[in-house]
N, C-alpha and C positions, 0 to 999 in steps of 0.2 A: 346793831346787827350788821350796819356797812361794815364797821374793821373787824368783822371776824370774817365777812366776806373776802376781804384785800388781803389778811392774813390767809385764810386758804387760796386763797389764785396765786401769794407768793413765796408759802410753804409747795404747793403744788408745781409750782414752774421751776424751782429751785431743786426740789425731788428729779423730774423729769432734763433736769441740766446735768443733776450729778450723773444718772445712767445714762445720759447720753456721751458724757463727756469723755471714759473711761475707752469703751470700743472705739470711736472718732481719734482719738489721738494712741490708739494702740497699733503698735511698729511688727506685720506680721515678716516671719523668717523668710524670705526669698524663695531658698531652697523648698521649703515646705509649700508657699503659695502657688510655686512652678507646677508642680505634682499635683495639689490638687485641683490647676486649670487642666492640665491633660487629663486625668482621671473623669473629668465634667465632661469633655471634649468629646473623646471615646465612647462616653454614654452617650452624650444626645447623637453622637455619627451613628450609633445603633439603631435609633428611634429615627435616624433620616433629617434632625432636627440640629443645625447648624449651632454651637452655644456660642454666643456673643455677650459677655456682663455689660458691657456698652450700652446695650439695648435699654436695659433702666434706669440708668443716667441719662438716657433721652428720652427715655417716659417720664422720668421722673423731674425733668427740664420743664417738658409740656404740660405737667401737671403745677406746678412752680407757676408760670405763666398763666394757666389759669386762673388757681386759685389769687394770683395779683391783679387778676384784670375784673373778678367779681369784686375783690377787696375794695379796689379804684371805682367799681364802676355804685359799689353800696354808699361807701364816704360820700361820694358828690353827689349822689339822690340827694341822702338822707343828709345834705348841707345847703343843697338848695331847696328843699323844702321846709329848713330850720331858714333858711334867708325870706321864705314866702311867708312863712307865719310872724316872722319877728322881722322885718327889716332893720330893725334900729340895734341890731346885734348882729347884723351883719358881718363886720370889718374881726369882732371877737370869732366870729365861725368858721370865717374863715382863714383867719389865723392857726384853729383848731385844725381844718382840715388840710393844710397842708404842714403842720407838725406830722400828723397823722400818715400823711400819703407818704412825707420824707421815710418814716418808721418803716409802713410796709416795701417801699421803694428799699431800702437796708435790707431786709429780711430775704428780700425777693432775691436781690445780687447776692443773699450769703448763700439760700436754696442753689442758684445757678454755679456758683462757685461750685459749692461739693458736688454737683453732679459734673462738672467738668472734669473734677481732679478725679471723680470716679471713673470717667470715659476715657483720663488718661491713662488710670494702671490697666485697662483693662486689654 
C-alpha cells in the first residue's frame, strides 16, 4: 500500500507540474497585454477602484511567508518532540530536519521569486 501511495503523490505532483509548467513560461504578445491592462484600468476607474496586479504579488509574497514560517515552525515541534521521546536518535532527526527546512527554505525563495517577477511586469 506505501508504493501505491508514492506513486500517487508522484503521478500527482508530476500531473500538477505539467499544467503549471505551460502558462508560467508562456511569452504573452506585448501589444495585446498593453490593451488589456488599460481595458482593467478603465474598469476599475469606474467603480472608483484603482487596478494594481502588484497588489497579488504582494499578497501573494505574504502568503509565501506564511505558509514558511508554520512549515519552520511544524518541523522543529515535531523534531523536538521526536528528540524528547527518542534521544538517542537525535543527531539522525536532526539531520532530517534540516534536509527538510533547506527543501522548504528552496521552495519558499522560488514562491518569492515568481511573485517578484510578477510585481515586476506589473
Amino acid at each position: 500500500m506505501e508504493l501505491v501511495r508514492k506513486v500517487g503523490v508522484a503521478l500527482l505532483t508530476l500531473v500538477f507540474g505539467l499544467a503549471l509548467v505551460g502558462p508560467a513560461m508562456a511569452q504573452p504578445d506585448a501589444e495585446k497585454h498593453k490593451q488589456e491592462m488599460e481595458k482593467l484600468n478603465v474598469e476599475a476607474k469606474r467603480y472608483g477602484v484603482p487596478f494594481n496586479p502588484g497588489w497579488g504579488a504582494g499578497l501573494g509574497a505574504g502568503l509565501v511567508i506564511i505558509g514558511a514560517g508554520i512549515g519552520f515552525g511544524r518541523i522543529g515541534g515535531a523534531a523536538l518532540e521526536g528528540m524528547a521521546r527518542q534521544p538517542e536518535v537525535a543527531n539522525k532527526v536532526q539531520t532530517a530536519m534540516i534536509i527538510i527546512g533547506a527543501l522548504l527554505e528552496g521552495a519558499t525563495f522560488f514562491g518569492l521569486i515568481v511573485c517578484i517577477l510578477v510585481a515586476g511586469k506589473a
